[in-house]
C-alpha positions as CSV (number, residue, x, y, z in Angstrom):
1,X,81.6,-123.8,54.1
2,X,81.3,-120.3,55.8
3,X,79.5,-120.5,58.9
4,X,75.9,-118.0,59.4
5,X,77.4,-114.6,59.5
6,X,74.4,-112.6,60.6
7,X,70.9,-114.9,62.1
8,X,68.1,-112.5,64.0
9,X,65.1,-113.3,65.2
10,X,62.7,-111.1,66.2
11,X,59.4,-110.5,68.3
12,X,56.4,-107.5,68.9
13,X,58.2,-106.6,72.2
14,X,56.7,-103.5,72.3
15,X,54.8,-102.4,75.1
16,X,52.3,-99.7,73.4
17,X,51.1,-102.9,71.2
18,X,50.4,-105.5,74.6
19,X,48.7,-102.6,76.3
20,X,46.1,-101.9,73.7
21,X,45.6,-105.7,73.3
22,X,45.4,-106.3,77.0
23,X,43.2,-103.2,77.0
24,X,40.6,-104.9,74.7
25,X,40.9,-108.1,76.2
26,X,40.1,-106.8,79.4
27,X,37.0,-104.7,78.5
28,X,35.4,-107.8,76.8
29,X,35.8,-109.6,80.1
30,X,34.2,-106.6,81.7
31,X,31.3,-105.8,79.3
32,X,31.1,-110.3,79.6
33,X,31.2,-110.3,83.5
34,X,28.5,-106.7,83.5
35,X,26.0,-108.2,81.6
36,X,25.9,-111.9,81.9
37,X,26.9,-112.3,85.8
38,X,25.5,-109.3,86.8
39,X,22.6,-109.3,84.4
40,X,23.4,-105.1,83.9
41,X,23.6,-104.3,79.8
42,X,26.9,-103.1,78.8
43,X,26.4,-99.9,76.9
44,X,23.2,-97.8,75.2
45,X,22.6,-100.7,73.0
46,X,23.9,-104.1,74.3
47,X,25.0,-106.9,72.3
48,X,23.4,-110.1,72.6
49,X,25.3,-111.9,75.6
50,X,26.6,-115.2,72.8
51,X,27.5,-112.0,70.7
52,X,30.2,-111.1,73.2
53,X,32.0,-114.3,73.7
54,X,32.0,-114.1,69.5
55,X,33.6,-110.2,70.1
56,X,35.9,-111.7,72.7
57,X,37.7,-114.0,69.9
58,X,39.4,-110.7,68.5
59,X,41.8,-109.7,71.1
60,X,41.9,-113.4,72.3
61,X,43.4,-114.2,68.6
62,X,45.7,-111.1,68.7
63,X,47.2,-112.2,71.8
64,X,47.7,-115.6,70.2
65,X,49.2,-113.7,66.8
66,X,51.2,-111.7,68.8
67,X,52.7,-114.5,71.1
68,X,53.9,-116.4,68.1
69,X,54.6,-113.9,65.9
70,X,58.1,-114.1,65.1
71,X,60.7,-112.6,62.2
72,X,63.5,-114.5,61.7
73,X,66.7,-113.7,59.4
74,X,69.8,-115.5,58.6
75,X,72.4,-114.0,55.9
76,X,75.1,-116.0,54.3
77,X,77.0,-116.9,51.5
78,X,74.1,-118.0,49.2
79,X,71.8,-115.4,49.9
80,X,68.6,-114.0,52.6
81,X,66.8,-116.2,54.5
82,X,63.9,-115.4,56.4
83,X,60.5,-116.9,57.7
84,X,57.8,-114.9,59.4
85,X,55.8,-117.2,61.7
86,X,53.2,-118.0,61.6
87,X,52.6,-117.0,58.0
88,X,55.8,-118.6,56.6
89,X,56.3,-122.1,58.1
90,X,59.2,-122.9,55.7
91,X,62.1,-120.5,55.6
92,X,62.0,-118.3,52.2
93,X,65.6,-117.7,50.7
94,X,66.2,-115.1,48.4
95,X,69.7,-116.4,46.5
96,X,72.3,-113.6,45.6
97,X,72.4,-114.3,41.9
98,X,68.7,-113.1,41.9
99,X,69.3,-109.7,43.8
100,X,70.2,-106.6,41.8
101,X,71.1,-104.5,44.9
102,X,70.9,-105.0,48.7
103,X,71.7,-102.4,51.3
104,X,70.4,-101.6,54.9
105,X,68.4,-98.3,55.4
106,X,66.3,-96.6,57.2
107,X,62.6,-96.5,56.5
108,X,59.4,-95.4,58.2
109,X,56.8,-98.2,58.4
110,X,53.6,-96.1,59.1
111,X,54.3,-93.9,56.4
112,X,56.1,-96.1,53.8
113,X,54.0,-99.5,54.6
114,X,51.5,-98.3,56.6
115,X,52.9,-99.8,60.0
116,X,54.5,-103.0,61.1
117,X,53.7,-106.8,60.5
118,X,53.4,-108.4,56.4
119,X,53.1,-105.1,54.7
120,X,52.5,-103.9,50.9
121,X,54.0,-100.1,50.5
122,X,52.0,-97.6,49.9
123,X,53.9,-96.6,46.5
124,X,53.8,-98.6,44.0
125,X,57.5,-99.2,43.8
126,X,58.1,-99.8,47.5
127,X,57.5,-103.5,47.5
128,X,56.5,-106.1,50.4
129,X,57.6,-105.2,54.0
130,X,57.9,-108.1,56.7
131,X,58.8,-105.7,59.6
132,X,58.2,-106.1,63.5
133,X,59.8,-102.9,65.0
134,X,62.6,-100.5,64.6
135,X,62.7,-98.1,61.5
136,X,66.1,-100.2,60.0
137,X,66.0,-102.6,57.0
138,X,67.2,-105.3,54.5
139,X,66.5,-103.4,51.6
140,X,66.4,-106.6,48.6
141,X,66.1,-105.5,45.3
142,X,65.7,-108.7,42.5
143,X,66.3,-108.6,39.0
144,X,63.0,-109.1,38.2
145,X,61.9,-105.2,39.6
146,X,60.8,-106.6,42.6
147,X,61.5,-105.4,46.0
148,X,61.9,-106.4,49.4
149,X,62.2,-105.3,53.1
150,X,62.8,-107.1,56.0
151,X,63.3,-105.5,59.0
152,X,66.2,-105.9,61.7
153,X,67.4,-104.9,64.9
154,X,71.0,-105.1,64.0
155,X,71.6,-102.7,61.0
156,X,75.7,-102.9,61.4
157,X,75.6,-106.7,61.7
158,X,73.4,-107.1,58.6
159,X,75.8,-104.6,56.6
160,X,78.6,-106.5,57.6
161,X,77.2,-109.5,55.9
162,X,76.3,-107.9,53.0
163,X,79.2,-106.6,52.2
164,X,80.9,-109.5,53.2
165,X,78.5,-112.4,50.6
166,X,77.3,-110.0,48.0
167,X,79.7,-109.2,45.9
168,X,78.2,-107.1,42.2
C-alpha cells in the first residue's frame, strides 16, 4: 500500500476575520458593562439588559466556530478525503472511479462562492465549495455532473498527487 501522498489541514488564521469577531465581542461586553453596571443605556434606543446577554451569544459562538473550525484533506490512491469540522465529523471520501476530472485552480471565493467557509456557487454550475482561505483549489468533478472544491494551501503538493493517483 502507498503511503498518504498529500494530508492538509487547515484553519481561519486570518487576522481581518479575529479582529472583526473580537471587535463584536468586545462591544457586547461594553454595551453589557454601560448599561447594567453602570446603569447608563447603551445607544438611542437600548435593548433590554437579558436582551444583551442573548446578543452576546453571536460573537461568543463565532469564536467557538472559528476555534474549531478546521478543513482537512488527504489524497491517495483511492481517491479525496476531506472532513470540515465541525460540520463533517466523519471524513467524506470521494473515490477516483467516480471523478470525471480533477485539477488544482485558482478561484475567487467572494465572487465565485460568495466568500469562505461551506459554500454553494453562485452559478449554477459551480458546485459546493468547502474553502477556509487562499484563492487555490481541488477542483472535483464526478460523473454524475456534480462538482466540487476544496480549498488548499499547497496547490503543487496537491497536483503532485493528482497526477500521481488519477490516472483517466
Amino acid at each position: 500500500m502507498i503511503a498518504n501522498i498529500f494530508k492538509e489541514s487547515q484553519k481561519f488564521t486570518q487576522i481581518w476575520i479575529w479582529v472583526i469577531v473580537i471587535g463584536i465581542f468586545l462591544l457586547n461586553i461594553y454595551a453589557i458593562i454601560q448599561q447594567i453596571v453602570y446603569k447608563i443605556p447603551f445607544g438611542n434606543n437600548p435593548a433590554p439588559d437579558n436582551m444583551l446577554f442573548v446578543i452576546l451569544l453571536l460573537p461568543v459562538l463565532l469564536i467557538l466556530l472559528f476555534l474549531f473550525n478546521k478543513l482537512e484533506t488527504i489524497i491517495d490512491e483511492t481517491g479525496i478525503h476531506y472532513r470540515y469540522l465541525p460540520f463533517h465529523q466523519k471524513i467524506k471520501t470521494i473515490e477516483f472511479k467516480d471523478v470525471k476530472s480533477v485539477y488544482v485552480r485558482d478561484y475567487n471565493a467572494i465572487k465565485e462562492y460568495g466568500g469562505w467557509g461551506l459554500r454553494i456557487g453562485f452559478r449554477k454550475d459551480s458546485g459546493r465549495a468547502f474553502n477556509v482561505k487562499s484563492n487555490h483549489g481541488i477542483q472535483i468533478e464526478l460523473n454524475n455532473g456534480k462538482k466540487i472544491l476544496i480549498g488548499t494551501q499547497k496547490p503543487l503538493e496537491a497536483e503532485e498527487a493528482i497526477n500521481t493517483f488519477f490516472k483517466k
